[in-house]
C-alpha positions as CSV (number, residue, x, y, z in Angstrom):
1,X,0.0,0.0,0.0
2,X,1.7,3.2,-1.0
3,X,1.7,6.3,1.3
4,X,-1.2,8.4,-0.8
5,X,-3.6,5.8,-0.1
6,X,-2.8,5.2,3.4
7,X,-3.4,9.0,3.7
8,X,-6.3,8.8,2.1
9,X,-8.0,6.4,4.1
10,X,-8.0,8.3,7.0
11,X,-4.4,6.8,8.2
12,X,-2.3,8.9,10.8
13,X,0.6,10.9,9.3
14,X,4.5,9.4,9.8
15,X,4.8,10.1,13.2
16,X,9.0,9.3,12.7
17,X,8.9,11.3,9.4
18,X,7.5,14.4,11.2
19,X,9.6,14.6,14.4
20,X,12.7,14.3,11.5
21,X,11.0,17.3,9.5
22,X,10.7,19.1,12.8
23,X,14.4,18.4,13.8
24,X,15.7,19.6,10.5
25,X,13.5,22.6,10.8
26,X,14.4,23.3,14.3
27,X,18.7,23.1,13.3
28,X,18.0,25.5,10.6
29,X,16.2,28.3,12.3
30,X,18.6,28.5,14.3
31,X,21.3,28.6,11.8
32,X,20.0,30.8,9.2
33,X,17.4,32.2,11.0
34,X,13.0,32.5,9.5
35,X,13.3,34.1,6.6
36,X,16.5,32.4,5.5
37,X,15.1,28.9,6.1
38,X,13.1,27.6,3.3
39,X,10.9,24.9,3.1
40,X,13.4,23.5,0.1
41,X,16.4,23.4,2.7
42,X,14.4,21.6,5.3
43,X,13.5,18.8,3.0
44,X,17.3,19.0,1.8
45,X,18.6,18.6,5.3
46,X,16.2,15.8,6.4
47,X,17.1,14.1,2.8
48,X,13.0,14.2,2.2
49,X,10.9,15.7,-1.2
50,X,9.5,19.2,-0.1
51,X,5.9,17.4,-0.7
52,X,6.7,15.3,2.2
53,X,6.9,18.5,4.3
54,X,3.5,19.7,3.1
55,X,2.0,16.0,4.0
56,X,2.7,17.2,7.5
57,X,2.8,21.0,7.7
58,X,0.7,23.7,5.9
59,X,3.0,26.0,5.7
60,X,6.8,27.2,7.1
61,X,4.8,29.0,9.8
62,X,3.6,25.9,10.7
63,X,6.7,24.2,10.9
64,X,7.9,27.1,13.4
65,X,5.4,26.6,15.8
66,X,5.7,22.9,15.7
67,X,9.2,23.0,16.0
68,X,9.1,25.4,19.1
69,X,6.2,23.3,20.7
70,X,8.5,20.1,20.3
71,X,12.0,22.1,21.7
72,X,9.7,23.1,24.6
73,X,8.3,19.6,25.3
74,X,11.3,17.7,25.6
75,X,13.5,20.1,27.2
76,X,10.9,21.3,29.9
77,X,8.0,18.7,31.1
78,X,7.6,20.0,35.1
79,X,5.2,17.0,35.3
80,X,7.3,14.3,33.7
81,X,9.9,15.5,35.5
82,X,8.4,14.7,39.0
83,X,7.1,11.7,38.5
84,X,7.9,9.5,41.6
85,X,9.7,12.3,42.9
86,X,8.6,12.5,46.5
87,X,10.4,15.4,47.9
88,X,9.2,18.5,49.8
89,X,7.9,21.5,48.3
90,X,11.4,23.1,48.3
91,X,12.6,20.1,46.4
92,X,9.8,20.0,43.8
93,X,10.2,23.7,43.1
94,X,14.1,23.8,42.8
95,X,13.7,20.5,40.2
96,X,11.1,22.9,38.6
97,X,12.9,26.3,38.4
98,X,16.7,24.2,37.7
99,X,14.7,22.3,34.8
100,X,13.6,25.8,33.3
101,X,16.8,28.0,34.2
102,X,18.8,25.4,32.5
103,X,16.4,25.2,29.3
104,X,16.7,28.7,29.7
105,X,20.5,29.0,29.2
106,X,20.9,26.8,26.7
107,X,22.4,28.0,24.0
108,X,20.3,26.5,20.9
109,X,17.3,27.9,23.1
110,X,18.8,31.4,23.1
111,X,19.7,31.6,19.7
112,X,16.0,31.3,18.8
113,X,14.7,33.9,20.6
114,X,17.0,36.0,19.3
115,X,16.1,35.4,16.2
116,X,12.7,35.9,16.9
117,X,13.6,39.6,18.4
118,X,16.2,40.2,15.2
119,X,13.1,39.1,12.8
120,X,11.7,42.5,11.7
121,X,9.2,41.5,8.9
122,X,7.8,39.0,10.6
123,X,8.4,39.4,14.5
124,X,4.7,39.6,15.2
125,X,3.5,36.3,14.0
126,X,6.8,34.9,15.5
127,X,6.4,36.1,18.8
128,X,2.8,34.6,19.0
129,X,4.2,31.5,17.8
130,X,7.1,31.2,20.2
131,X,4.8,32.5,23.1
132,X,2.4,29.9,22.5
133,X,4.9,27.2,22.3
134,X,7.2,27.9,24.7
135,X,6.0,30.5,27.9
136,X,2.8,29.6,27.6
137,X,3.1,25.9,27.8
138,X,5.9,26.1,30.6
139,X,3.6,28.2,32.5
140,X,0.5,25.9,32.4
141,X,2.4,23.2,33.8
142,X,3.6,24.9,36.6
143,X,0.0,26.4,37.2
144,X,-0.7,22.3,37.3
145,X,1.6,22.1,39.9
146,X,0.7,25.0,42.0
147,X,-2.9,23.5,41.6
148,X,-2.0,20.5,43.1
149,X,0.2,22.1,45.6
150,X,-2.9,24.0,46.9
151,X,-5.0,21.6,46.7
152,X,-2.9,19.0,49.3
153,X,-2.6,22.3,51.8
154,X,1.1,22.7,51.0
155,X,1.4,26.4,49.9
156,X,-1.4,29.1,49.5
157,X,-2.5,29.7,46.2
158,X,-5.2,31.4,45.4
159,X,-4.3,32.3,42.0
160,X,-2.2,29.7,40.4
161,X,-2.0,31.3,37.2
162,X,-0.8,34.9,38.5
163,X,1.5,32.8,40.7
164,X,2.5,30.5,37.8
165,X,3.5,33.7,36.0
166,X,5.9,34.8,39.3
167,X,7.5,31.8,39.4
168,X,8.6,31.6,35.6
169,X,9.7,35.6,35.7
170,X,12.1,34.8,38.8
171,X,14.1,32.4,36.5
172,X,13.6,34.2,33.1
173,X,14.5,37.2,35.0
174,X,17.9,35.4,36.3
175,X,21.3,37.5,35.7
176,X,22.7,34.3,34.5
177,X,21.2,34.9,31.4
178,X,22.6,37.7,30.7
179,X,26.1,36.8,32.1
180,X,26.0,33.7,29.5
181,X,26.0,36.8,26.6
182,X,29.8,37.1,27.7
183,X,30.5,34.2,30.2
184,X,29.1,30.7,29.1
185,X,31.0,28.8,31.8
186,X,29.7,31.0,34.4
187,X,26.3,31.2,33.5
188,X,26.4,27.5,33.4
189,X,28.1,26.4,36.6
190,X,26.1,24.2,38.9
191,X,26.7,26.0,42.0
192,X,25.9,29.5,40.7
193,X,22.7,27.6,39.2
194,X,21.7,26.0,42.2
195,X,22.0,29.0,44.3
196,X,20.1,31.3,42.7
197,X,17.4,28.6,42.4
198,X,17.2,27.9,46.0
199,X,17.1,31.4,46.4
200,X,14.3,32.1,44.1
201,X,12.4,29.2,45.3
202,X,12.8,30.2,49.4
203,X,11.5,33.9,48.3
204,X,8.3,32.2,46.0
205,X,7.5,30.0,49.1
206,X,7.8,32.6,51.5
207,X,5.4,34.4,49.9
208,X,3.0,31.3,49.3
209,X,3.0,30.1,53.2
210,X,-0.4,31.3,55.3
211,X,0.2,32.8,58.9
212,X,-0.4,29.0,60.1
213,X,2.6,27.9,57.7
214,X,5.1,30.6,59.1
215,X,4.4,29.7,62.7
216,X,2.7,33.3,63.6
217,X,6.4,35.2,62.4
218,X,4.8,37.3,59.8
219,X,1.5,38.4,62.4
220,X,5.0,39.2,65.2
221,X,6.9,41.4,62.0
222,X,4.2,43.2,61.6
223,X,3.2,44.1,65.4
224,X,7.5,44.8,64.9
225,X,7.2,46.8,62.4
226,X,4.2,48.5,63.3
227,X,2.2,47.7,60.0
């Protein structure tokens, strides 16, 4: 049975063939950049005919999105991540925040969102694109696991997604990114990484604790400091 008529009864597409389209797709954006890419160099670099690539995507805007959403997946899956993990809060938040610091610094993962800022004609529909597949997924699944935080009594989250949103700006926020601009092996040494996650972390929990949690200290600081 060839391929066409698989497709056409209703078969699912080439699962392999895609995540090899997407892989190819992904290695050139960040070489060359959106509008350098072409739908004819992908399907060179994954050794595939260009109709291949349109059995799978629509278009190379497509492709972009699906290759973010696939980058983000595999490099940051909070959930997957935790799985049998059973640690304290502290500990389930430092996996959390190390996992996305360190996706963060990456270098492959840097180099496209730069080239999403450098991308003048078509920055707009970028950004949505990247926001959608990267932020916006890594922030739903720690809003998952703020829910379930909350829901066990183990921090006080009344918001998850505002909170979500805190969490993820602490480590996008980190110096270390910056400091990689000029200092890879800085930005990327474990005990700078770790400290500023257990940092982040202890600040994020303290102000996720209820006046039961903090053993009456923040009702005594404020009778202290007369608030």
């Amino acid at each position: 049975m060839t391929e066409n008529s698989q497709g056409r009864r209703g078969r699912p597409a080439n699962e392999a063939l895609g995540q090899t389209i997407i892989d190819a797709a992904r290695e050139l954006f960040v070489e060359l950049g959106f509008q350098a890419t072409t739908l004819d160099k992908v399907a060179q670099r994954a050794k595939i005919s260009k109709l291949s690539i349109y059995r799978h995507f629509e278009n190379k805007e497509a492709l972009f999105g699906a290759a973010m959403a696939a980058g983000c997946h595999q490099l940051f899956a909070p959930q997957t991540l935790l799985e049998g993990v059973d640690g304290s809060v502290e500990d389930q938040l430092v996996a959390v925040g190390s996992s996305l610091l360190r996706t963060l610094l990456r270098s492959d993962v840097r180099s496209l969102e730069a080239m999403v800022m450098a991308d003048k004609t078509s920055q707009n529909a970028l950004s949505k694109l990247h926001f959608e597949a990267g932020p916006a997924h890594v922030i739903a699944e720690i809003e998952a696991l703020l829910r379930q935080l909350h829901a066990k009594g183990l921090l006080n989250v009344p918001d998850p997604l505002r909170s979500a949103r805190l969490f993820a700006a602490l480590f996008k926020g980190s110096d270390l990114l910056m400091i990689a601009r000029f200092d890879q092996a800085k930005a990327e040494d474990d005990n700078e990484i770790d400290s500023y996650c257990q940092s982040a972390v202890a600040m994020f929990i303290a102000a996720h604790r209820d006046n039961d949690q903090v053993g009456g200290d923040l009702p005594a600081l404020r009778s202290k400091n007369k608030i």
